[in-house]
C-alpha positions as CSV (number, residue, x, y, z in Angstrom):
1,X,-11.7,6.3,12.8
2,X,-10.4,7.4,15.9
3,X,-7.7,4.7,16.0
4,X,-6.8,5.1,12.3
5,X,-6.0,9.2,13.8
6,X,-4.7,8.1,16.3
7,X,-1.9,6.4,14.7
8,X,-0.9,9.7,12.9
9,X,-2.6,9.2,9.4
10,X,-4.0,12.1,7.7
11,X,-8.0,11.0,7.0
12,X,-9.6,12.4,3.9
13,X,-13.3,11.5,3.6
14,X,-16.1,11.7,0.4
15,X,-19.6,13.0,0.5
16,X,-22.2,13.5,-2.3
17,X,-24.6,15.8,-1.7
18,X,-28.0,15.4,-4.0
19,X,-28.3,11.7,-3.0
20,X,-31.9,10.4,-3.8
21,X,-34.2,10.5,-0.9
22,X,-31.8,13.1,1.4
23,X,-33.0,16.8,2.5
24,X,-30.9,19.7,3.2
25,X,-30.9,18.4,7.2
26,X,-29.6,15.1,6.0
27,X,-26.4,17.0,4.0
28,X,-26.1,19.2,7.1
29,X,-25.7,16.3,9.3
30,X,-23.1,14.2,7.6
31,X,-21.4,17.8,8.0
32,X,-22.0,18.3,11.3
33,X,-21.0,14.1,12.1
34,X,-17.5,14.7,9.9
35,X,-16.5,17.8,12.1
36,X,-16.8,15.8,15.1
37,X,-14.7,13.6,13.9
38,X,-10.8,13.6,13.5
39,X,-11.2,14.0,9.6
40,X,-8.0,16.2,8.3
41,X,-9.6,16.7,4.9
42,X,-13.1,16.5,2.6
43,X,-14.0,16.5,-1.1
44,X,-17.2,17.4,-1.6
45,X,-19.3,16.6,-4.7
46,X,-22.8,16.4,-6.3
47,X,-24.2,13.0,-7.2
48,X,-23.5,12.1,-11.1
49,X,-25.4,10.2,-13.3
50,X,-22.7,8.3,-15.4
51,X,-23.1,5.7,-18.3
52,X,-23.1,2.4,-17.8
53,X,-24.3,2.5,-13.9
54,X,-27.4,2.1,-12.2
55,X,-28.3,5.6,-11.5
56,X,-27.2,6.5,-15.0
57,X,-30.0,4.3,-16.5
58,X,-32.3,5.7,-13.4
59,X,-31.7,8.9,-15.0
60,X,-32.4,8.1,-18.4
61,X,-35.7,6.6,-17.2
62,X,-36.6,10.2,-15.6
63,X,-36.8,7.7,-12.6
64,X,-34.4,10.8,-10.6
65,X,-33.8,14.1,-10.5
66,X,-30.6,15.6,-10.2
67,X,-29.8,18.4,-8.2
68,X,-29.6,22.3,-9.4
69,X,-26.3,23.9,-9.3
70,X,-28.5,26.8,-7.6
71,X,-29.3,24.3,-5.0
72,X,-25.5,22.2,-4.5
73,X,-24.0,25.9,-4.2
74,X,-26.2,26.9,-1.1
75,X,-25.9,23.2,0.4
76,X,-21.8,23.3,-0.5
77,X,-21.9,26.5,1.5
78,X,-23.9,25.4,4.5
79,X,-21.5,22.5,5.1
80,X,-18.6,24.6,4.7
81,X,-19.7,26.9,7.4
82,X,-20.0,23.7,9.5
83,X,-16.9,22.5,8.9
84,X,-13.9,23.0,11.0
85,X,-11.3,26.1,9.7
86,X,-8.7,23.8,9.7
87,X,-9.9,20.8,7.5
88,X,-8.7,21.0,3.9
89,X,-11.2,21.4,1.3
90,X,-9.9,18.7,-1.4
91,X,-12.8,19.4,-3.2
92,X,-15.7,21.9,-4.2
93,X,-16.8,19.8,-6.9
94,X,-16.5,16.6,-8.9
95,X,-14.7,16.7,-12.6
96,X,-13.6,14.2,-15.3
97,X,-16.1,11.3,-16.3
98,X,-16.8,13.5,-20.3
99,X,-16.6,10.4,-21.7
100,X,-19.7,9.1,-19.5
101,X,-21.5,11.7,-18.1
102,X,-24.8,12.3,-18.0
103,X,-25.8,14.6,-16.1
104,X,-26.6,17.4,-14.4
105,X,-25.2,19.5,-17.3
106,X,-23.9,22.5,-15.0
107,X,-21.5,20.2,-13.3
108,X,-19.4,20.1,-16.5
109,X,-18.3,23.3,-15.7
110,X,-16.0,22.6,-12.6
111,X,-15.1,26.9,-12.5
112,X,-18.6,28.1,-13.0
113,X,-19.6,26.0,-9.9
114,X,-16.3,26.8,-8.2
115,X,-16.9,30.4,-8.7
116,X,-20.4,30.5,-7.5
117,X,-19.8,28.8,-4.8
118,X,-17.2,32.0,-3.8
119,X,-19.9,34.2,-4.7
120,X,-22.9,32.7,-2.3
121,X,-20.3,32.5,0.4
122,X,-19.1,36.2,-0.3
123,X,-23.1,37.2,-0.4
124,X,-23.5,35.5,2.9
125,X,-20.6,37.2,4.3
126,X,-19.3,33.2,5.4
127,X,-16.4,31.1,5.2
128,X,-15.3,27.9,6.0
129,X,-15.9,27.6,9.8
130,X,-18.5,30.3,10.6
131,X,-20.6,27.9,12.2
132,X,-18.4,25.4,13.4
133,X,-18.1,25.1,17.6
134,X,-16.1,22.7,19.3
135,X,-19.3,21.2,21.5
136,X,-20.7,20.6,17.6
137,X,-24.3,22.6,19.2
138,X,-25.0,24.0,16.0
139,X,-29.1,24.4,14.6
140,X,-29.8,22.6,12.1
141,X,-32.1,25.0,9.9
């Protein structure tokens, strides 16, 4: 990646937080790896289940759970803090797929999630970069 930055491309990366089998110090992690990193921008989504794919039919099956929106909001917040001030937010949350979607159900509403996402940050007196250092020391809680 370095290289790629190096060469004066702007790098925009994906993650998914509610990923089967990860933890909150997993999500914080990723975060903690992509500020490290020369990564000019993020969008940040929660896992979908989505006709037609694998973890769609998972999901059908009760074989997975999906994550709560109560739960992606304080995670969505956590990595923010992390996150350098300077890297552009692209995205708070994931949108489109109606004709596909599954679930979870809360994620249909891209402004509800947007808005209580600037509500949980507001309550924890945060923003993007509260907890982001250069030397990348920060506690994993």
């Amino acid at each position: 990646m370095a290289s790629l930055a190096g060469r004066g491309l702007n790098i925009c990366v994906h993650i998914i937080i509610g990923l089967p089998g990860e933890n909150d110090k997993d999500v914080l992690a990723t975060a903690q790896t992509l500020a490290a990193m020369p990564v000019n921008g993020i969008k940040i989504h929660s896992l979908l289940a989505l006709v037609g794919t694998s973890l769609g039919e998972m999901y059908k099956k009760s074989a997975i759970s999906m994550i709560t929106k109560e739960k992606y909001v304080s995670l969505t917040a956590d990595v923010l803090e992390v996150l350098p001030p300077e890297m552009v937010i692209q995205r708070l949350t994931a949108d489109g797929y109606r004709d596909i979607f599954l679930a979870p159900d809360w994620a249909m509403n891209k402004l509800d999630v947007l808005n209580a996402i600037n509500r949980e940050l507001e309550l924890r007196d945060s923003y993007q970069g509260k907890r982001y250092t250069k030397d990348k020391k920060i506690a994993v809680n």
